[in-house]
C-alpha positions in Angstrom: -80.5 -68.6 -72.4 -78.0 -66.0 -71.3 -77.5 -65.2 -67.6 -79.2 -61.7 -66.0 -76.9 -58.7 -66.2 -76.7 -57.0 -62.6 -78.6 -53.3 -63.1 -76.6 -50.5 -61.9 -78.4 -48.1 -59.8 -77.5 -45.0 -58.4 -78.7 -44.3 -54.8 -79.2 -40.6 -53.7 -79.4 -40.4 -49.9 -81.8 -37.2 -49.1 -82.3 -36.4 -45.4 -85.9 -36.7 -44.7 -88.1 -34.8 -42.9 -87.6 -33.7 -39.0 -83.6 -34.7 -39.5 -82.5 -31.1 -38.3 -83.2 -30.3 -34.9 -85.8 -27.4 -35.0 -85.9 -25.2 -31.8 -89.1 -25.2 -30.0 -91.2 -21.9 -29.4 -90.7 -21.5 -25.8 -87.0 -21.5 -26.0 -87.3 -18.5 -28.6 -89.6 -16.6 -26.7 -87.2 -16.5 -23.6 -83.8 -16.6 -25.5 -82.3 -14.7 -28.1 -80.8 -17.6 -30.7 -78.3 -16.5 -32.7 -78.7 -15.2 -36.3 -80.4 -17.6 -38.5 -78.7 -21.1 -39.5 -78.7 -22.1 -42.9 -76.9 -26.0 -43.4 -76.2 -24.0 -47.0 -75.7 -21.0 -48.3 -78.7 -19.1 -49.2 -79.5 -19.1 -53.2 -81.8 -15.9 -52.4 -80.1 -12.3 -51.2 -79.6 -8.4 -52.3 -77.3 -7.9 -55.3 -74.1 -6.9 -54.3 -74.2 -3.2 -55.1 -73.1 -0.1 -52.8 -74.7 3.1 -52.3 -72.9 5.3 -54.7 -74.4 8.0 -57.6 -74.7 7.2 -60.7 -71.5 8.8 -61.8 -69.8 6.2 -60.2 -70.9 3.6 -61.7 -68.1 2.4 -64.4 -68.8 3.6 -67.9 -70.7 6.5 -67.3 -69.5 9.9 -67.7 -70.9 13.3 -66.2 -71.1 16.4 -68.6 -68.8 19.0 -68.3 -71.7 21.3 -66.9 -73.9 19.9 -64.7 -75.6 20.9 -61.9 -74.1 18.5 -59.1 -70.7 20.0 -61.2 -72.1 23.7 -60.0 -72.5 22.5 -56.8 -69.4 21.1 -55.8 -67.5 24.0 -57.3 -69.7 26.4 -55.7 -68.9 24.8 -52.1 -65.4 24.9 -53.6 -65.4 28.5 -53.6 -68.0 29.2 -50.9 -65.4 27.9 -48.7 -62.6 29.7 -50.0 -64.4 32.7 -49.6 -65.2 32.5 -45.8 -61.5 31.9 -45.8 -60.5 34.9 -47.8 -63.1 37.4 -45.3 -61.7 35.6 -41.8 -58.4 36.8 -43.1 -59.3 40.5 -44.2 -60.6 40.4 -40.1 -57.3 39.6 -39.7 -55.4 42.4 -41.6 -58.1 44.4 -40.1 -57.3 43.8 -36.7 -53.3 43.9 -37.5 -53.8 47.8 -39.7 -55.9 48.8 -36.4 -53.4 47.6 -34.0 -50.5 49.5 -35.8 -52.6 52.5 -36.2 -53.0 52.3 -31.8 -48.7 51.8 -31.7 -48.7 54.5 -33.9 -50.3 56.5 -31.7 -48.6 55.5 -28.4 -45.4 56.0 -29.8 -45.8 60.2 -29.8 -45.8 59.6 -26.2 -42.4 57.3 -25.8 -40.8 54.6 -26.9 -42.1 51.3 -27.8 -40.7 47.8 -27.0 -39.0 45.8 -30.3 -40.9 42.8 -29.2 -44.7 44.2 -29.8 -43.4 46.4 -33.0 -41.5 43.0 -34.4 -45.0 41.3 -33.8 -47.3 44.0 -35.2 -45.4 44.3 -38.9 -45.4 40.3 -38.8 -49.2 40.5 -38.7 -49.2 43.0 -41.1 -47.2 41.2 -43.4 -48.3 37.9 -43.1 -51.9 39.2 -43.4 -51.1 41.1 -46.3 -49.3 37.9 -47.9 -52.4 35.6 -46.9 -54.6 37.9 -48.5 -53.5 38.2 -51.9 -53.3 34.2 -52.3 -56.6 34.1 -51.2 -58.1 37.2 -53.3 -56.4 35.0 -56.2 -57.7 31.7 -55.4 -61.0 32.8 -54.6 -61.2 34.7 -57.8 -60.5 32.2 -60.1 -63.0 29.7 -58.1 -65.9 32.4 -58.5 -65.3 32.8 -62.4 -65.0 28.8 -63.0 -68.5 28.9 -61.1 -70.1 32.0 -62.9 -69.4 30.1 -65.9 -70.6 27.0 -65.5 -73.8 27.8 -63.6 -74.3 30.0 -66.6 -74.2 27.1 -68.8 -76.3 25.5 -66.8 -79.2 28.3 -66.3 -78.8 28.3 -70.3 -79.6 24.8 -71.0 -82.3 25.0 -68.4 -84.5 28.0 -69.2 -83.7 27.7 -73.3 -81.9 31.2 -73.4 -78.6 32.5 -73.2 -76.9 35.1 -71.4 -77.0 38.7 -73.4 -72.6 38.3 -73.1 -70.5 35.5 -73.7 -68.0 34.0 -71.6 -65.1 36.3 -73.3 -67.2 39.7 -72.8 -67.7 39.0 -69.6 -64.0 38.1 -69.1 -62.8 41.7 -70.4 -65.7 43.3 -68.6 -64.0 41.9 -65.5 -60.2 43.1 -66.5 -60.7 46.6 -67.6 -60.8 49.3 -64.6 -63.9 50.8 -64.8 -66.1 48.4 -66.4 -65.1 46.1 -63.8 -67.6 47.9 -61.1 -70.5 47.1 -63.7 -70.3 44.3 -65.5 -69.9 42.0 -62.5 -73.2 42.9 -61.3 -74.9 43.0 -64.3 -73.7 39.3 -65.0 -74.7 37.9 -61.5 -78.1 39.9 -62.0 -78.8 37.9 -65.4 -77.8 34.9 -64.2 -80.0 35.4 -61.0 -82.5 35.8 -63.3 -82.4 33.1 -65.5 -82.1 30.6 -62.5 -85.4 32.0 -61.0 -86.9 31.3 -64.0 -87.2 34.7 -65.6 -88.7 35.6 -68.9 -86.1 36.4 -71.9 -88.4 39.3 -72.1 -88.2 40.6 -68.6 -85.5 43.2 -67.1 -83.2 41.3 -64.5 -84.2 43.0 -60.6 -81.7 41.9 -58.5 -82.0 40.7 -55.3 -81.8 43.0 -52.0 -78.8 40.4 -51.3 -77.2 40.9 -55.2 -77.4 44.7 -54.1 -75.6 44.9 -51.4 -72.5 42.8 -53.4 -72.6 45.0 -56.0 -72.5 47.8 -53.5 -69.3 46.2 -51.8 -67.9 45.2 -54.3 -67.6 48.6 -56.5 -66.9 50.3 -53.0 -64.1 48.0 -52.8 -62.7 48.7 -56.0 -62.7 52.3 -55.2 -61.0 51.8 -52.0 -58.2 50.0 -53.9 -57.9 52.8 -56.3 -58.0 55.4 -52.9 -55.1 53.3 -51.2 -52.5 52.6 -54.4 -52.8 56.1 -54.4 -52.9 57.5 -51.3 -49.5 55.2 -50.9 -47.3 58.0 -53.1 -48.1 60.4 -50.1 -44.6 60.1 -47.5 -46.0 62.4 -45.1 -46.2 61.2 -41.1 -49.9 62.0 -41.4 -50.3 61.0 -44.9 -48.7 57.5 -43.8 -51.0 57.0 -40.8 -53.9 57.9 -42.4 -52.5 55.2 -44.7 -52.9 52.8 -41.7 -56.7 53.3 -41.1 -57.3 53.3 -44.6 -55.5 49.8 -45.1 -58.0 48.5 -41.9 -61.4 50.2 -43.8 -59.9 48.5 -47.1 -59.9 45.2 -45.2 -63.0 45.4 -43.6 -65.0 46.2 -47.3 -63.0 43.6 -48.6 -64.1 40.9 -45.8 -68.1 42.0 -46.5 -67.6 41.1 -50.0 -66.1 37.6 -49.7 -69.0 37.0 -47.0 -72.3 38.2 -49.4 -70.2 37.0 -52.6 -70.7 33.9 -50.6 -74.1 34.0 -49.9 -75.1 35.2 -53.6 -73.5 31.4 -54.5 -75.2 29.6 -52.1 -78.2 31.4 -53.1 -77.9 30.9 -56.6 -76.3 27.3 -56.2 -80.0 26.7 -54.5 -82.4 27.9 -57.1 -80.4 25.6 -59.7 -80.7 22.6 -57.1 -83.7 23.1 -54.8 -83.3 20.0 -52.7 -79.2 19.7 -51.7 -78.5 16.0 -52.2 -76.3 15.8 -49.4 -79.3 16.8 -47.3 -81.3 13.5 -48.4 -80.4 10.5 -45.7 -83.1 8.4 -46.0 -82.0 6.8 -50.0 -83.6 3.2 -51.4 -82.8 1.2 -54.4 -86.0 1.9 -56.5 -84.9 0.0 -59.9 -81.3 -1.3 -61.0 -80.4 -0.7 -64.7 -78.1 -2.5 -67.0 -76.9 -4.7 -64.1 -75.4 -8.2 -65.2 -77.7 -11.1 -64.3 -76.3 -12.9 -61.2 -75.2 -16.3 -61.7 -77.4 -19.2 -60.5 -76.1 -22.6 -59.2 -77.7 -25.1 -62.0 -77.8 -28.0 -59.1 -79.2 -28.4 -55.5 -77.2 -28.9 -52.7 -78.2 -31.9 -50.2 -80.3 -30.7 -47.5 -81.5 -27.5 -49.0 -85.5 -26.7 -48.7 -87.3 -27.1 -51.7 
């Protein structure tokens, strides 16, 4: 008869019931605790995500013309435009204020100081507005383009000229107080939904850019030749028709504005910047989160 083999046996200590202290209910009615107390971490919780759109999230690209892609550019040039017509006040007020030395001076002489100031203006306005005519320009086409794109894919028809005809219609003097119009008035239409069939009515708003903007043109025209005239009057008539040029050209950066800001809304009704109130609805292609595959001593069951 061999001897009995001692058993081994492994003992697992569990706290029972009532070990933790547990706060009674009158002391939280009258104090404020704490946050809650967990002896261990949690196993339940929120994934770890942040609010962000979904072209942040790694792996996905956005298309080259989009709509959120029309409305940052548009906001791009919105506020380069409101740029552009605060300085054309500007040169405006500087034409107007050598235009009133002008004046003054048949009647003496004029201190170096305030004549040193006004052509400083003058320049420095002039300068200012050139780089922003440019910018703002090339801001405005990137945008007519791409919300055209967009207006296409969305209403199933394309514009009656392409990208390059439009382009040219732009460049050469003449057509250039046309086409511009014509363009914004098709792709007005488009984004308000517009039959194919119909005739594009612009806008009271569209109007009055087209307006100002072939008035402008003709101003320009007016001024680079008005400029070969060296008579005294000639040249200060040449002053007050810098400060009209500046004035046109400040109302058509402010309703070239608006006509984005218009359009920009009929291709995105609801601004998504104006939406606070967001929620996490459903979570797609997410890894699963890892799970512990053991349970710590002490945790509820």
């Amino acid at each position: 008869m061999q001897p009995l083999q001692p058993m081994r046996v492994d003992w697992v200590a569990t706290p029972p019931p009532g070990a933790y202290p547990q706060p009674s209910r009158r002391s939280q009615r009258l104090s404020y605790g704490g946050p809650p107390n967990y002896p261990v971490p949690p196993r339940w919780g929120f994934p770890l995500l942040a609010w962000r759109w979904p072209t942040a999230v790694p792996g996905t690209v956005e298309q080259a013309d989009s709509v959120d892609g029309v409305r940052r550019l548009g906001r791009t040039a919105q506020n380069s435009l409101w740029l552009l017509g605060f300085v054309a006040l500007w040169g405006a007020f500087s034409e107007i204020w050598r235009y009133v030395l002008v004046a003054l001076s048949r009647f003496g002489a004029l201190s170096a100081g305030v004549v040193s100031t006004s052509d400083a203006m003058v320049v420095s306005s002039s300068a200012v507005t050139i780089t922003g005519c440019l910018l703002s320009l090339v801001l405005t086409l990137l945008w007519v383009r791409r919300a055209r794109n967009v207006a296409a894919t969305i209403v199933g028809y394309g514009p009656s000229r392409s990208d390059r005809e439009a382009l040219i219609g732009l460049i050469v003097p003449g057509m250039n107080l046309v086409v511009p119009g014509a363009v914004l008035a098709e792709l007005e239409h488009a984004v308000a939904h517009g039959s194919a069939s119909e005739r594009p009515r612009p806008s009271k708003l569209l109007r009055w850019w087209w307006g100002l903007w072939a008035g402008s043109g003709l101003l320009f025209l007016i001024t680079v030749l008005w400029s070969f005239r060296s008579s005294t009057q000639a040249l200060a008539d040449g002053v007050l028709l810098h400060a009209f040029s500046d004035l046109v050209l400040a109302g058509v950066a402010v309703t070239t504005a608006l006509v984005i800001r218009r359009i920009t809304t009929l291709l995105l009704p609801v601004d998504a910047a104006s939406v606070r109130l967001m929620r996490v609805l459903e979570v797609k292609d997410a890894p699963e989160p890892p799970l512990r595959s053991f349970r710590a001593s002490g945790s509820p069951r």
